[in-house]
NUBABA-93325 format. One record per residue: residue number from 1; x, y, z of N, C-alpha, C, O in turn. Coordinates in nm, 2 decimals, padded with zeros to 4 digits. Atoms other than C-alpha are relative to their C-alpha. Layout:
N
[NUM,[X,Y,Z],[X,Y,Z],[X,Y,Z],[X,Y,Z]]
...
# end
This chain:
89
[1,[-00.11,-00.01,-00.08],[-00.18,-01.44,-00.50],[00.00,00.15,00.06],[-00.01,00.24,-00.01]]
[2,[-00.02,-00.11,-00.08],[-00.15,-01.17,-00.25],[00.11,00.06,-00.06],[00.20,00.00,-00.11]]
[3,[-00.17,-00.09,00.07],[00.10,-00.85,-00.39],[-00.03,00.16,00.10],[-00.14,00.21,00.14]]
[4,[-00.05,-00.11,-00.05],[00.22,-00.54,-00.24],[00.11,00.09,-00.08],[00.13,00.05,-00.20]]
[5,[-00.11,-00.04,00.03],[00.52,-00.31,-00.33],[00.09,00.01,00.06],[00.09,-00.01,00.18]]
[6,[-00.23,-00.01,-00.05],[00.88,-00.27,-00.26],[00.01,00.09,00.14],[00.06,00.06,00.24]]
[7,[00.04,-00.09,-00.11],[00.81,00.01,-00.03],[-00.06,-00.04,00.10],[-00.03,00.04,00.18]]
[8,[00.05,00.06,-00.10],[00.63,-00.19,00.22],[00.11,-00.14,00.04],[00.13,-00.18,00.16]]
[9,[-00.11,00.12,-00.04],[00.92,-00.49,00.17],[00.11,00.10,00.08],[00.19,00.05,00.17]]
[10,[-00.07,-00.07,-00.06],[01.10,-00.18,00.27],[00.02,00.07,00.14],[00.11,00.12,00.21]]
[11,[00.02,-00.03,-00.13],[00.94,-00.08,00.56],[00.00,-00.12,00.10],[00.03,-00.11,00.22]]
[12,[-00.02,00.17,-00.10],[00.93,-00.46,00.69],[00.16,-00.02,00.01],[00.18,-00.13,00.07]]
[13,[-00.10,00.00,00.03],[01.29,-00.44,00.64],[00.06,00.09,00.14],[00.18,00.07,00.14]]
[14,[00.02,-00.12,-00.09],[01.30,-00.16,00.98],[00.08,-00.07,00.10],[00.19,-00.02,00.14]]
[15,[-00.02,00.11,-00.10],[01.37,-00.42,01.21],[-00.10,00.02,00.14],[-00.19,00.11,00.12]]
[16,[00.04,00.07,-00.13],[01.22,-00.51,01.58],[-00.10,-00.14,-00.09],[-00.10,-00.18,-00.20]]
[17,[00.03,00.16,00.03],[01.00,-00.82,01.61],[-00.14,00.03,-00.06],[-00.19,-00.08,-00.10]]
[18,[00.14,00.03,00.10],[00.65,-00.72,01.44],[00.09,00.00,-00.14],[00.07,-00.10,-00.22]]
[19,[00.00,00.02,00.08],[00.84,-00.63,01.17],[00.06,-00.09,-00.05],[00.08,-00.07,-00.17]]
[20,[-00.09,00.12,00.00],[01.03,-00.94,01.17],[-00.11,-00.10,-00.08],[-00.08,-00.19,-00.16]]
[21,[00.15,00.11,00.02],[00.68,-01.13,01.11],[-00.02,00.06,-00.11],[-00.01,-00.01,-00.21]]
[22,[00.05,-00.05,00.18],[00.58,-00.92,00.80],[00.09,-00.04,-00.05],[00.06,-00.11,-00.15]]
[23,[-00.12,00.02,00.09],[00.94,-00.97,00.67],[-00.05,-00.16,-00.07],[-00.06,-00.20,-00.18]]
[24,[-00.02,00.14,00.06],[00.87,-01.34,00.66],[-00.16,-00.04,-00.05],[-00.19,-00.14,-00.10]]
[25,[00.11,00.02,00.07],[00.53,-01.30,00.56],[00.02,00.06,-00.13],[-00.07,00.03,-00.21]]
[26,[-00.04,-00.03,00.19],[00.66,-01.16,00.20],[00.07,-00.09,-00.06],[00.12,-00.07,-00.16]]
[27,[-00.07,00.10,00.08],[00.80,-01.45,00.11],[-00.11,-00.05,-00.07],[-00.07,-00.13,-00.16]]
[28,[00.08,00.05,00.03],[00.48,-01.54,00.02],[-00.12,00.12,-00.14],[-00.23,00.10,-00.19]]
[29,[00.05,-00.12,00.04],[00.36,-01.22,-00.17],[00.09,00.02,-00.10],[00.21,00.01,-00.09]]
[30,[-00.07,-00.05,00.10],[00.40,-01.10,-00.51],[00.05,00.21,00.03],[-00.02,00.31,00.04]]
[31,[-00.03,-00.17,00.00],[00.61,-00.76,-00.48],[00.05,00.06,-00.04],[00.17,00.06,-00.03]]
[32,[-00.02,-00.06,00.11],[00.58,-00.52,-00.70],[00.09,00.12,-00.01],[00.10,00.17,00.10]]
[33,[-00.08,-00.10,00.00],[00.81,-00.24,-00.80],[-00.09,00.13,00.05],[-00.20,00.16,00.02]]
[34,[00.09,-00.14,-00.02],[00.73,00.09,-00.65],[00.07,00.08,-00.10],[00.13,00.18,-00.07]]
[35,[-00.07,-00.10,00.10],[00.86,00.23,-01.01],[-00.09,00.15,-00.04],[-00.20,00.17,00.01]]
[36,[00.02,-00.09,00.01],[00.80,00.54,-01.15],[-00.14,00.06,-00.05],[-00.16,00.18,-00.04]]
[37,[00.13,-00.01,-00.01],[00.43,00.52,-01.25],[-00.05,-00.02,00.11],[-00.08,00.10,00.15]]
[38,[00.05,00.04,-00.11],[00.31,00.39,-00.95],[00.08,00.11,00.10],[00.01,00.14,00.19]]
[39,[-00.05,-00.15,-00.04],[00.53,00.69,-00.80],[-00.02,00.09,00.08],[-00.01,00.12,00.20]]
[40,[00.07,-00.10,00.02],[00.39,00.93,-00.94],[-00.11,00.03,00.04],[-00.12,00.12,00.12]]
[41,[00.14,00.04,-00.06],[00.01,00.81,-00.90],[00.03,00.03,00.14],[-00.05,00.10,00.20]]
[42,[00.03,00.05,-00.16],[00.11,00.75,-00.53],[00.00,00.13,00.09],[-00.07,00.14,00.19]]
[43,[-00.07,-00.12,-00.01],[00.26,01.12,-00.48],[-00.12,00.02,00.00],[-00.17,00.02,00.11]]
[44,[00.08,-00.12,00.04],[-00.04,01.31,-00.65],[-00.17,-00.05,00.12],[-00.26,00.00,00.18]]
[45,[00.18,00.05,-00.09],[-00.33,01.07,-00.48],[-00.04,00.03,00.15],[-00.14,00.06,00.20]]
[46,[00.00,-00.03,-00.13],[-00.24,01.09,-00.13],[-00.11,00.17,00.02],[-00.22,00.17,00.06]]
[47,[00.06,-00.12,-00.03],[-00.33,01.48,-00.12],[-00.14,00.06,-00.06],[-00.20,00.17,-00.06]]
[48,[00.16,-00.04,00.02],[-00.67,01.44,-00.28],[-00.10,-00.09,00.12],[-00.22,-00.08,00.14]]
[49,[00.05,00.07,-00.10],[-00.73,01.19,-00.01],[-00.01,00.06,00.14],[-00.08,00.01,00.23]]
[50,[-00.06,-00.06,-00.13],[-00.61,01.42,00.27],[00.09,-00.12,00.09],[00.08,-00.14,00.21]]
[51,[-00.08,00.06,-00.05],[-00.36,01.19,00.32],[00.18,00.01,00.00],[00.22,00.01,-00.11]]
[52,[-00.14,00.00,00.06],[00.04,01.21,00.34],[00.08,-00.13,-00.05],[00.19,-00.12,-00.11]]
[53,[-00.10,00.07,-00.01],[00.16,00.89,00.32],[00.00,-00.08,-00.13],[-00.09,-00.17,-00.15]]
[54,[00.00,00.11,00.16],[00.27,00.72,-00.07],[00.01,-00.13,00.03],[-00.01,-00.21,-00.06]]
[55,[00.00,00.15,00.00],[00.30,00.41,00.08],[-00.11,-00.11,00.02],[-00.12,-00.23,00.00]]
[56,[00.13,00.05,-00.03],[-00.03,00.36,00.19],[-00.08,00.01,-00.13],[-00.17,-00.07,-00.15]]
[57,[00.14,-00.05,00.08],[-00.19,00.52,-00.11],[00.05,-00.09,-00.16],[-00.03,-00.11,-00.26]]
[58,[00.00,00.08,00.11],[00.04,00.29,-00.35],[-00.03,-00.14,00.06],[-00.01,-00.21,-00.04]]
[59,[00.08,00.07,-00.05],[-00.09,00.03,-00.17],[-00.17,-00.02,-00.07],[-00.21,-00.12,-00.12]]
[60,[00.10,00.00,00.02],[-00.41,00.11,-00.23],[-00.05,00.03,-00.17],[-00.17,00.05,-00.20]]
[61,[-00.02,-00.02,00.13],[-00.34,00.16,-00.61],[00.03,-00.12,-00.06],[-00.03,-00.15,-00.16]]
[62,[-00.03,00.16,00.05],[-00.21,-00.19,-00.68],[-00.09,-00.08,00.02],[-00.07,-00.20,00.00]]
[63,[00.04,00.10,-00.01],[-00.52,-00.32,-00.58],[-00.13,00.01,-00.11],[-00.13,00.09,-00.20]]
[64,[00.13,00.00,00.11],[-00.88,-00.41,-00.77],[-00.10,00.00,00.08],[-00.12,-00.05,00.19]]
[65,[00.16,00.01,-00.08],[-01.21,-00.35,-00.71],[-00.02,-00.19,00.04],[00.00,-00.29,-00.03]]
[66,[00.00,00.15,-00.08],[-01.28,-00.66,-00.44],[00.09,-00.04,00.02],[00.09,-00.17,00.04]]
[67,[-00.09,00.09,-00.03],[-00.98,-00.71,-00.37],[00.04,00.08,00.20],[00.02,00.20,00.23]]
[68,[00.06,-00.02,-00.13],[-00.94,-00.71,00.04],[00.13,00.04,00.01],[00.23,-00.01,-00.05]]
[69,[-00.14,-00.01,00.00],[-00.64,-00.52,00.16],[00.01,00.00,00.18],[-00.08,00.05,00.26]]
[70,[-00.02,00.05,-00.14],[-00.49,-00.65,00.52],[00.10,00.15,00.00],[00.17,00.19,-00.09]]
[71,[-00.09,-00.08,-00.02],[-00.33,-00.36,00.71],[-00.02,-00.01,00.13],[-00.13,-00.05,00.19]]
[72,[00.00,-00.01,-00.18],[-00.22,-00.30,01.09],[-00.05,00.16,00.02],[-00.07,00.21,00.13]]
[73,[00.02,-00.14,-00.02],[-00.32,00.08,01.00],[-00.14,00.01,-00.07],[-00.17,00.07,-00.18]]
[74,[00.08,-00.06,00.14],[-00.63,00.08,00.88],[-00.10,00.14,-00.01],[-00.19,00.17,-00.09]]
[75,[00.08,-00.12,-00.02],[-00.78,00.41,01.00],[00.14,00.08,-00.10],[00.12,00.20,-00.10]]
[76,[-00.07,-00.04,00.12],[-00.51,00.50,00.75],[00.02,00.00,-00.10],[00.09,00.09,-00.16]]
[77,[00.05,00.03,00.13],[-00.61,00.33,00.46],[-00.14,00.05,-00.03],[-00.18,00.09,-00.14]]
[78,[00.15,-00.05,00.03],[-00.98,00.44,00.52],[-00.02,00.07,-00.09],[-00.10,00.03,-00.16]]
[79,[00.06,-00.13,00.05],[-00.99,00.77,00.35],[00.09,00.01,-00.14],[00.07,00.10,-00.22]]
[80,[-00.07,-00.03,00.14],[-00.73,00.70,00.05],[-00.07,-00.14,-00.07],[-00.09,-00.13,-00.19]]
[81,[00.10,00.08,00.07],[-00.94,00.34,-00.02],[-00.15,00.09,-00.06],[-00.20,00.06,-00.16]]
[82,[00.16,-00.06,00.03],[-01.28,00.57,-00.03],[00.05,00.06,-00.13],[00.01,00.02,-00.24]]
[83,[-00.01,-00.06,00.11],[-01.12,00.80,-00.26],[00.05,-00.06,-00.10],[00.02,-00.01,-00.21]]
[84,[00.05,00.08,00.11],[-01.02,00.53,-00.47],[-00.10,-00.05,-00.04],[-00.11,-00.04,-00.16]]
[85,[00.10,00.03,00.08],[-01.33,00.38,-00.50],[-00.12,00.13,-00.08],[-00.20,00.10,-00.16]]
[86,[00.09,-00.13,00.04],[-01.50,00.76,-00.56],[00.08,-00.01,-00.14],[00.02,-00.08,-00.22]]
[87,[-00.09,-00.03,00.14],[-01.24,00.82,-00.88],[-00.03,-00.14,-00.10],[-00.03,-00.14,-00.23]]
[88,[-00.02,00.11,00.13],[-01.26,00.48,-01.04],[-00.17,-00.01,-00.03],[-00.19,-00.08,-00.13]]
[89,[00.14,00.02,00.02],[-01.68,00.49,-01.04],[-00.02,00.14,-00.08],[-00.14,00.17,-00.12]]
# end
């Protein structure tokens, strides 16, 4: 099953009409809490990535090796997925 965090149900939550279409595409998605481990991790990872943003980088923390992550940004995911897969090898 596809999952994400709360933080992304929160940004689909914005309103106009793309994010209208993600909203109702989480009905179908397990989503997970953005609690205080996943946080933390999200906070500290970003800036080894040269990245700012936790929502991307807990994103990219909830997932597993092979596991395919869909995004509308992905020149934004690029550089905090790499430095995931650099740290977990």
């Amino acid at each position: 099953m596809p999952a994400t965090h709360a933080g992304i149900l929160g940004q689909a939550r914005r309103g106009g009409p793309r994010q209208a279409g993600l909203a109702q595409a989480l009905a179908g998605i397990d989503v997970r809490a953005l609690g205080e481990d996943l946080g933390r991790a999200a906070g500290e990872f970003p800036g080894t990535a040269g990245q700012s943003d936790v929502i991307d980088a807990a994103v990219v923390l909830i997932g597993h090796d092979g596991d395919d992550i869909i995004t509308s940004d992905p020149e934004d995911l690029r550089p905090v997925a790499a430095q995931a897969r650099a740290t977990s090898s």
